[in-house]
C-alpha positions in Angstrom: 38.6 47.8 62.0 40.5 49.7 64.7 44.1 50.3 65.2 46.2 48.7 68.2 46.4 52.6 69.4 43.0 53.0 69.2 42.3 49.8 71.0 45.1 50.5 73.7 43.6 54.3 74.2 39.8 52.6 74.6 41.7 49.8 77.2 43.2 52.9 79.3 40.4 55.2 79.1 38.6 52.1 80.7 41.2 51.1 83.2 41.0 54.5 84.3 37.5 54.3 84.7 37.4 51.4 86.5 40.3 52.4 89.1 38.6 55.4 90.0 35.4 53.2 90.7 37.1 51.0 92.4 38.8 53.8 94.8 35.0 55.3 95.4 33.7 51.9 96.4 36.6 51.3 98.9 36.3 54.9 100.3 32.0 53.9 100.4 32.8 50.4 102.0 35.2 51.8 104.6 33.2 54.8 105.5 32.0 55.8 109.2 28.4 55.6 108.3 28.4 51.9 106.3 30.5 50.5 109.7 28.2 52.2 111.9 25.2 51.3 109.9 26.4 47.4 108.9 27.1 47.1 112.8 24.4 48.4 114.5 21.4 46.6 115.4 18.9 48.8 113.3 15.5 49.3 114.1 12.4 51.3 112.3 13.3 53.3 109.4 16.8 52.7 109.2 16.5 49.1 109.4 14.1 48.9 106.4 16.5 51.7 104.2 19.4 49.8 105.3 18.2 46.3 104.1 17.6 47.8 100.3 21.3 49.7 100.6 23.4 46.7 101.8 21.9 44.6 98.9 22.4 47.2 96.7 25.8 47.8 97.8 26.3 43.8 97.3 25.2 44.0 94.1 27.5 46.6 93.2 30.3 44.7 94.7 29.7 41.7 92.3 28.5 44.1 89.0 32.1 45.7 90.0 34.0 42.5 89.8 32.4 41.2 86.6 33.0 44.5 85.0 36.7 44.6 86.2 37.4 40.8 84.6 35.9 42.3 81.5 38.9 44.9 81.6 41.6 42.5 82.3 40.5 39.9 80.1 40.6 43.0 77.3 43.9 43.8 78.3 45.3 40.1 78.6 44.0 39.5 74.9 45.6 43.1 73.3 48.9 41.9 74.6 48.9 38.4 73.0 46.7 39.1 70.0 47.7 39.8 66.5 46.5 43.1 64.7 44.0 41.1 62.2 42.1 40.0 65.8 41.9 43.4 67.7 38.1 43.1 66.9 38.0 40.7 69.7 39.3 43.8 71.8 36.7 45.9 70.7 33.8 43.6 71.3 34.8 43.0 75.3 35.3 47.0 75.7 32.1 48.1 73.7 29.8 44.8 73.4 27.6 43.0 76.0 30.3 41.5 77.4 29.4 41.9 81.3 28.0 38.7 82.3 25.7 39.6 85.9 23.8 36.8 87.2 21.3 38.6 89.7 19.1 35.6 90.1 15.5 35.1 88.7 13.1 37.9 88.9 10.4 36.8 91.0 7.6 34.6 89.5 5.1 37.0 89.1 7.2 38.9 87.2 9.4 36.6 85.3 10.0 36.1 81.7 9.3 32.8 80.6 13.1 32.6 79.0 14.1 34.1 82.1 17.7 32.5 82.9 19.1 34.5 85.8 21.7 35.4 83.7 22.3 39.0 82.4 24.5 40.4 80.0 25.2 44.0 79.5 28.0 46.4 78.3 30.8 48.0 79.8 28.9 51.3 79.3 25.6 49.7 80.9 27.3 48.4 83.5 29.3 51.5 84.7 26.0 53.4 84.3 24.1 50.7 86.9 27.3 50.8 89.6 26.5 54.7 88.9 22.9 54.7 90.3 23.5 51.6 92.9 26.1 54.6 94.3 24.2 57.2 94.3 21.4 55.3 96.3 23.6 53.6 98.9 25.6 56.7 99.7 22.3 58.9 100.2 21.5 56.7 103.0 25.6 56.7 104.1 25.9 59.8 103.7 22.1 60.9 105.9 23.4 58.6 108.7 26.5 60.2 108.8 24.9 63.4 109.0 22.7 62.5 111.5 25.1 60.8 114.0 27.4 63.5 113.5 25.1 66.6 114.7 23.0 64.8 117.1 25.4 63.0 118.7 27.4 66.0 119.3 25.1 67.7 121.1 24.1 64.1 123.2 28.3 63.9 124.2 28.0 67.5 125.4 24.4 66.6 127.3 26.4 63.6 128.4 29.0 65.7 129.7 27.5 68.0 131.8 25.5 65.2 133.7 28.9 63.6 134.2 30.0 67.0 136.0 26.5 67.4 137.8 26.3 63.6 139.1 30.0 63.9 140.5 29.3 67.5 142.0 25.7 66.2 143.5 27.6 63.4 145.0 27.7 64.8 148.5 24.9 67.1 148.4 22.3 64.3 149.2 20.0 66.3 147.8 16.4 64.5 147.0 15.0 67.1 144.0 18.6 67.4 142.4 18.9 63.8 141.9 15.2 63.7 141.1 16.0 66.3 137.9 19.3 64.5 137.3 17.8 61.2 137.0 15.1 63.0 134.8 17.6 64.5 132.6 19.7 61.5 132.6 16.6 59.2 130.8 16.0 61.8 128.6 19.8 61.4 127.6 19.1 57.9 127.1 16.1 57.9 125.3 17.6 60.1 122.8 20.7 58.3 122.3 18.9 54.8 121.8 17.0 56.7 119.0 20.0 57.6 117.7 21.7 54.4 117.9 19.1 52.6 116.7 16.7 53.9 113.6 19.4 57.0 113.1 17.4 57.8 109.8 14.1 58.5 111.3 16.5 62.1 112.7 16.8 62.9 109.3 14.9 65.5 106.7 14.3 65.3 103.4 14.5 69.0 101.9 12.1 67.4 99.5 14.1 68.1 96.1 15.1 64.6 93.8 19.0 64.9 95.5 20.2 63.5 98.7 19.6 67.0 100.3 18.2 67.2 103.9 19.2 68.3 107.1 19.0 66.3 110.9 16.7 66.8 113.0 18.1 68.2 116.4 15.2 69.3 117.9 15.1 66.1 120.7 19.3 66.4 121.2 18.8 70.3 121.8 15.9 69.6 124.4 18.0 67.1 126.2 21.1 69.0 125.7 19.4 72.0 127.0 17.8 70.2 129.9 21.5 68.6 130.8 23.0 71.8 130.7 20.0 73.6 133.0 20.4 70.8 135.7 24.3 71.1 135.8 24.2 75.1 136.4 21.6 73.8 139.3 23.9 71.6 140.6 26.7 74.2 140.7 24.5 76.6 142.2 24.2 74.6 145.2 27.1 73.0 145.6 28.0 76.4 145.7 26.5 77.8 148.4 27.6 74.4 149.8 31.1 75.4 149.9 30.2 79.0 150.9 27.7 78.6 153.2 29.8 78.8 156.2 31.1 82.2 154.6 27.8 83.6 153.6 26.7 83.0 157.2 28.8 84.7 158.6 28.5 87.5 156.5 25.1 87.2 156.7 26.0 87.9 160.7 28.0 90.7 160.4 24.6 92.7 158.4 22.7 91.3 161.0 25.1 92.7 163.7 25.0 96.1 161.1 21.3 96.1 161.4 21.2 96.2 165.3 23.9 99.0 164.9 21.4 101.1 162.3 18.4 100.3 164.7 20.3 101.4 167.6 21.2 105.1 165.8 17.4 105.3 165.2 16.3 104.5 168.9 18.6 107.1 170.2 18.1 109.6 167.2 14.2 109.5 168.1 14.8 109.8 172.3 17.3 112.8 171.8 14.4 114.3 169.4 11.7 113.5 171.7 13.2 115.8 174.6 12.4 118.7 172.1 9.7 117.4 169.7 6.0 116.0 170.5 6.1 112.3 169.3 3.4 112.8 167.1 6.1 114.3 164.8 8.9 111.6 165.2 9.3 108.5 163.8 8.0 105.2 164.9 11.5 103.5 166.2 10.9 99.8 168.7 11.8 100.2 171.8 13.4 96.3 171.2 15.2 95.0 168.5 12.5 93.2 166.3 15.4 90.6 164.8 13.2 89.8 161.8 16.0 89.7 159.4 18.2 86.8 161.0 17.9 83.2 162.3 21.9 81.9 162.9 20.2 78.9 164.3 18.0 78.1 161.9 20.5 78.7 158.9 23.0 76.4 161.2 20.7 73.6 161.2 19.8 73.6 157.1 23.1 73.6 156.9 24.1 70.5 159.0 21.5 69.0 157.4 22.5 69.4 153.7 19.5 71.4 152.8 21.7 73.3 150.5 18.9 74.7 148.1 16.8 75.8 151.4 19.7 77.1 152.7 20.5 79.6 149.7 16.4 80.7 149.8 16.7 81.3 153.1 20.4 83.3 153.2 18.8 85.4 150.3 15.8 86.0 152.1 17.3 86.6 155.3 19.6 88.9 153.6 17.0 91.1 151.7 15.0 91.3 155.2 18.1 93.0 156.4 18.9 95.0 153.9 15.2 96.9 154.2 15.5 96.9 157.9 18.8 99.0 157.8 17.1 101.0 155.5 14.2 101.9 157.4 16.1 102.6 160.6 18.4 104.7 158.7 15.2 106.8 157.2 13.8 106.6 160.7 17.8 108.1 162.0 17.6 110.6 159.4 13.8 111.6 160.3 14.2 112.2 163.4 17.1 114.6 162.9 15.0 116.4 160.3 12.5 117.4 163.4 15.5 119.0 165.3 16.6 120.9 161.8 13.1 122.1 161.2 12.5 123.1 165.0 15.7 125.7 164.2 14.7 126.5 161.2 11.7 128.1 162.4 13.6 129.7 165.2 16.1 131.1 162.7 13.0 132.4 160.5 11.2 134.0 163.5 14.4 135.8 164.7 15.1 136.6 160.9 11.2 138.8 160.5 11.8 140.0 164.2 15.4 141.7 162.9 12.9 142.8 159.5 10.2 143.9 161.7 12.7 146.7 163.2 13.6 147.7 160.5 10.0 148.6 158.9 10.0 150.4 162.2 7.0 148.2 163.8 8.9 146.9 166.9 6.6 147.9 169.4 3.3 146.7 167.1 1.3 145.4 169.3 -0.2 143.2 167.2 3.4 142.0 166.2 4.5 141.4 169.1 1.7 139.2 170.1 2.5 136.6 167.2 5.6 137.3 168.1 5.4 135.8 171.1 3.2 133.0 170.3 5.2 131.8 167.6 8.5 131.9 170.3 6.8 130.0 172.8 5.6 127.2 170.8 9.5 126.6 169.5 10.9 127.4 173.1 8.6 124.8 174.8 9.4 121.2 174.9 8.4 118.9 173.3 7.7 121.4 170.3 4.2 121.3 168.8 5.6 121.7 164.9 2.7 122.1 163.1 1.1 124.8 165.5 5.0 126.7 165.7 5.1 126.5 161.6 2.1 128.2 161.6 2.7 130.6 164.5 6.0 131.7 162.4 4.2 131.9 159.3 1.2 133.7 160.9 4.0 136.2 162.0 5.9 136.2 158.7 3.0 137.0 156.7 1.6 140.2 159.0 5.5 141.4 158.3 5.0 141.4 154.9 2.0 143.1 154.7 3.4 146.0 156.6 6.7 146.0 154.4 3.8 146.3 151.4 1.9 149.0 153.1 
């Protein structure tokens, strides 16, 4: 025999029990996955694990509502009953007093005194809507997962090819909408997968739980490929809007280059006056205008050949840049003739001043390299080599005195 308290505390430890159920099932039935999942026209994998959740999930629905008219029934009958018939109480809360009626097995395996009809416990019931949960919000919960991660990285793919498409709209540009049409099926390919048979993107981590991880692999490809033809696009609508300014700049190096070769034409005549031209640098008489083709960058341009364009401007521009480098070498080398030329004469007059002062001024012998040495750096053009070793011919019979 029980109490009425007793059988009050049992009725409110069980209407607790079943509100909290009932508030899990509402937040499972009104989740983003089940909508997704019960409106979307499945394919695959998901199609097949969705099947055996939404009748699970149905199930559970109608094991939820026999259970909950167990509870009220119980608690109807302790508020009318008398304390002799609390027993009735008892047997509702802790006997088989669930009636399910899940249909007959099927015939091959059906008992012979199988009615369709089931009767279990509170207990066994609550324990049933336990692992009908668990199994139904697995496959909630993986799709949920899944749509979550993958489709965030598809809405970003999404977005860049919405920027690239309305930047390539005036480009008219055959191999960017080539790799944006490529990009874009790739998009679409992943996001019908997605869409679809979701579950086939997820990943078991292979322990008994719900544990697993989506796979992103296919979203990160086209996210990745998205993102690579978008920085393309910008690249050349780029030099679309700045190809009238990098032309022009692109001029004034040109107009810089003629300058440079200029300096290194004249450098090499005044040096040629004094030097043989075996010594000088090697300095066109014409501009070669290698670097630069206005014209030709005009037309591309006219003609929307924006990627060609930029080749050809950065080609064009590192042409120049070695050409004014060359001619300022070539500038440079040519004055270097003119400083070594006085060099030597500055040496020669240096041992001649050294030469007196040994005392060996009127040496003959001396005075003969002496000589030699001035009239190969007083004659023009200048033989270098022959005057460097003239003045070193001289330098070293100087020293040899200064050592005797």
């Amino acid at each position: 025999m029980v109490t009425r308290q007793e059988a009050q505390a049992a009725l409110d430890r069980a209407t607790a029990e079943r509100d909290t159920i009932q508030a899990n099932l509402l937040d499972l039935d009104g989740s983003f996955g089940k909508q997704l999942l019960s409106g979307a026209s499945l394919t695959g994998e998901s199609r097949s694990r969705w099947d055996l959740a939404a009748a699970a999930l149905a199930a559970l629905w109608e094991t939820y509502t026999a259970y909950s008219a167990i509870i009220d029934k119980a608690a109807d009958l302790l508020a009318t009953t008398r304390d002799r018939d609390l027993a009735a109480v008892t047997a509702l809360l802790s006997g088989r007093s669930v009636r399910l009626v899940p249909g007959r097995a099927p015939l091959a395996r059906r008992d012979l005194a199988d009615t369709g009809v089931e009767e279990v416990s509170i207990a066994a019931a609550v324990a049933r809507m336990r692992r009908e949960f668990a199994g139904v919000t697995e496959v909630v919960a993986a799709a949920e997962a899944v749509w979550g991660e993958v489709g965030g990285l598809l809405d970003a793919a999404a977005s860049d090819l919405a920027r690239a498409t309305a930047q390539a709209a005036g480009l008219t540009d055959d191999a960017l909408s080539a790799s944006i049409a490529a990009a874009a099926a790739e998009l679409s390919a992943q996001r019908a997968t997605l869409n679809t048979d979701p579950l086939v993107l997820w990943v078991p981590d292979g322990t008994a739980g719900p544990g697993g991880h989506a796979d992103t692999s296919g979203a990160r490809q086209a996210r990745e490929r998205a993102a690579a033809v978008a920085a393309e696009v910008a690249s050349v609508a780029a030099v679309r809007d700045g190809a009238r300014q990098r032309i022009e700049a692109l001029s004034a190096t040109a107009a810089s280059a003629v300058a440079t070769w200029k300096d290194a034409l004249e450098a090499r005549q005044r040096a040629a006056v004094k030097i043989a031209d075996q010594f000088l640098p090697v300095v066109p008489v014409s501009y070669p205008a290698a670097g630069f083709q206005r014209e030709a960058l005009d037309a591309l341009a006219s003609g929307g050949q924006w990627q060609r364009l930029a080749a050809e401007i950065d080609r064009a521009g590192r042409d120049l840049a070695a050409e004014i480098s060359s001619w300022r070498a070539a500038a440079d080398a040519a004055e270097a003739t003119l400083s070594q030329r006085e060099e030597l004469r500055g040496m020669l007059q240096a041992y001649k001043a050294k030469a007196a002062r040994l005392g060996a001024a009127e040496d003959l012998g001396l005075t003969e390299r002496y000589e030699a040495a001035r009239d190969l750096l007083w004659t023009a053009p200048c033989d270098l080599a022959a005057a460097a070793s003239a003045v070193a011919a001289y330098q070293q019979a100087i020293l040899a005195i200064g050592r005797g």
